[in-house]
N, C-alpha and C positions, 0 to 999 in steps of 0.2 A: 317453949322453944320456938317454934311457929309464929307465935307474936314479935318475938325477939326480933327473928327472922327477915320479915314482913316490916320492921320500923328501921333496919338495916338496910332495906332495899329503897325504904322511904328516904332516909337520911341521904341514901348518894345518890338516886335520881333529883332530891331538892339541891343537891351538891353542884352533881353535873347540871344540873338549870341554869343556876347561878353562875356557875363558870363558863359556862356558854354566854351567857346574856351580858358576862363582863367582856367577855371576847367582840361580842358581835359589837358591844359598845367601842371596843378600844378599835376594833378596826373601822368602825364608820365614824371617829374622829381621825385617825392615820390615816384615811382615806380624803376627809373633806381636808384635813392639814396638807396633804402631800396636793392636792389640786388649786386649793389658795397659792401653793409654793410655784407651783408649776407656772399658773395664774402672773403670778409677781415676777418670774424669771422670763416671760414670754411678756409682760410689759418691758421691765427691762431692757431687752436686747432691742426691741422696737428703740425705745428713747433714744438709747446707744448710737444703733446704726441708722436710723431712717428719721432723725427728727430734723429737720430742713423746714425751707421756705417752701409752700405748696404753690407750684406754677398753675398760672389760671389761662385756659386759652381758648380758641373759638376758631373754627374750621366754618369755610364758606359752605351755605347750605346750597346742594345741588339740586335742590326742587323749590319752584318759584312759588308753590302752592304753599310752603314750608316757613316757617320761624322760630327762632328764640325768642320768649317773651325777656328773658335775662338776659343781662351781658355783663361782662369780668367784673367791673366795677360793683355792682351791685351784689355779684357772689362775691367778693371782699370781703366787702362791707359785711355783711351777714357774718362771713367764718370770724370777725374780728368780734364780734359778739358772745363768740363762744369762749367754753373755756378749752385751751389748748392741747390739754391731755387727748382729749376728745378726737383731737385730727391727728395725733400720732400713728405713722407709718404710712399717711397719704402724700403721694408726691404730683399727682397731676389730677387739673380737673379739667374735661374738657365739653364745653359746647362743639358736640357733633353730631354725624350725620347718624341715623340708624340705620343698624343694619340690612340688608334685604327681606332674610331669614323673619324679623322681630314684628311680633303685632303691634302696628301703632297705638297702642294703647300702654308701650313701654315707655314710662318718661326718662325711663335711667337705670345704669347700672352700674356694678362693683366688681373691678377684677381686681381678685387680692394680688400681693406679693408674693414672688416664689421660696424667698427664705427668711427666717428672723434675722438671719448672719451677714445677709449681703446688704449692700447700698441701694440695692431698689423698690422703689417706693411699692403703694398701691395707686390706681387712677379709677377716677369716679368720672362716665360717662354722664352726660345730660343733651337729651334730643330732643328736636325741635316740636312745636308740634299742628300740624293742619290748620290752615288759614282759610277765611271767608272774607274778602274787604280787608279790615282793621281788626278782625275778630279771630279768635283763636279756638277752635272745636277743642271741646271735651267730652271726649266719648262717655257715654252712661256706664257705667258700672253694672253688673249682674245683681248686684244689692239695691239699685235703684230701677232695673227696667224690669226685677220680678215682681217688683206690688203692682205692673200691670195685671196681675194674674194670669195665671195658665189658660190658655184659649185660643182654640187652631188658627180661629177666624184673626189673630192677630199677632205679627210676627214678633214674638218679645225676645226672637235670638238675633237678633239683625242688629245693625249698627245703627244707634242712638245716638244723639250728642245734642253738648248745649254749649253756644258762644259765648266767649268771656269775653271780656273787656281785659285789656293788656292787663293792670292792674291785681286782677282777681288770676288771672294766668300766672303771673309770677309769681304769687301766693303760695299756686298747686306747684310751680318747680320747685320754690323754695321746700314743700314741703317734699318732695322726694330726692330733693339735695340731703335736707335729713335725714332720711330716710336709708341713704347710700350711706351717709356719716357713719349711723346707726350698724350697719353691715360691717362696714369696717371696725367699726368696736366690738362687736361680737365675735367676730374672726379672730380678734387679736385675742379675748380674752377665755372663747371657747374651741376657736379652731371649729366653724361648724357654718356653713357658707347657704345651705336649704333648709328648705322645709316650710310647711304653712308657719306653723308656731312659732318661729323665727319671723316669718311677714310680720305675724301680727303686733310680735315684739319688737320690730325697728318702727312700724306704724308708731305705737307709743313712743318712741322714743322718741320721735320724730315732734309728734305733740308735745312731748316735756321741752322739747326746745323751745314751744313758743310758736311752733310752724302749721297752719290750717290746710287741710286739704274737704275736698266740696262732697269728697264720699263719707264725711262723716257729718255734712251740712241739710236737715230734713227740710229747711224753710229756704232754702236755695233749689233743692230740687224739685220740693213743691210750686216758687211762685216764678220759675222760667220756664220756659216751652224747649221741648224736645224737638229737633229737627232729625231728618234723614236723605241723606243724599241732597241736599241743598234744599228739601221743601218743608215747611213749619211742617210740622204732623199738631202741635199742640200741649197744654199740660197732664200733667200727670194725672191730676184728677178727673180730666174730662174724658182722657184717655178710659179710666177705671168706666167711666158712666158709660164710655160707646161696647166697652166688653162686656158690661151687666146688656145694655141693650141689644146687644146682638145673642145673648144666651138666651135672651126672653122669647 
């Protein structure tokens, strides 16, 4: 009777397993289904209402120290490159000034649009950036002034930077024009505007277009010299040898 019992008890806890684990299935398809839908109904409306010609424009920079290594034409040229799904729901791009507020180490940014429903776009910021002569600073990255390593005797939070040559400048816009592209197709497709994991994800995305930026470039950073405040400080490697030398 007890054995009976006990394989009775067996049978519908194997029961209820199973009818769980069908549930938990059916709703994590009606859940990835219902978000693909939402997904296709939030492209959708974009197409609909916001698919226009994207106006390209450039606002006088108000510091002489200041430049666009780009200009409209050559951001064109690029967006015509693409595939056009891509730029849905962007209506303005504009060469401007930065803000007061923003570390000059922001090359650009993304302010979405306030509804699926209405006629207005999104605008993708792009700001100028720090001039020496002909040359265009690039501030060093935290990815690139930490292989100086850690050591008091050497200020590795301070502001770095290496000059481009116009050329190699448009490059690095070009790559966080992607970059912004990137933002805006994630907003559309997630609704989700921050976070690192999203950087890192418009970064790639950025790359799949085709677009180089110098913070993922080790033999650029190695074989140019770091400046600070207008004076060579020197390269990176020699940099490493004066911090072994001073520890010693």
């Amino acid at each position: 009777m007890l054995t009976k019992y006990l394989m009775n008890i067996n049978y519908f806890l194997l029961a209820a397993t199973m009818l769980l684990s069908i549930l938990f299935i059916a709703f994590v398809v009606f859940h990835s289904g219902l978000e693909k839908w939402n997904r296709k109904q939030r492209w959708n409306k974009v197409v609909t209402n916001k698919t226009r010609e994207i106006k390209i424009s450039k606002q006088e920079v108000n510091n002489p120290e200041m430049g666009h290594p780009l200009n409209e034409d050559e951001i064109e040229n690029f967006l015509q490159t693409l595939d056009p799904s891509l730029l849905a729901g962007i209506e303005n791009i504009i060469l401007t000034n930065r803000l007061d507020y923003m570390n000059i180490s922001y090359f650009g940014s993304y302010s979405p649009f306030r509804s699926f429903h209405t006629e207005e776009g999104a605008t993708i910021n792009l700001y100028p950036l720090e001039m020496e002569g002909d040359l265009y600073k690039y501030y060093a990255p935290i990815s690139i002034t930490r292989r100086l390593g850690p050591n008091n005797n050497f200020p590795t939070n301070e502001a770095f930077y290496f000059l481009l040559e116009k050329d190699v400048a448009k490059q690095e816009m070009l790559f966080t024009l992607g970059h912004e592209i990137a933002h805006s197709y994630y907003y559309i497709k997630d609704q989700v505007l921050f976070g690192e994991e999203l950087e890192l994800q418009c970064d790639q995305f950025s790359r799949g277009l085709g677009c180089q930026s110098l913070i993922f470039d080790n033999y650029f950073s190695e074989s140019n010299p770091l400046y600070r405040a207008g004076v060579r400080i020197g390269y990176i490697h020699e940099l490493n040898k004066k911090t072994i030398s001073q520890r010693s």
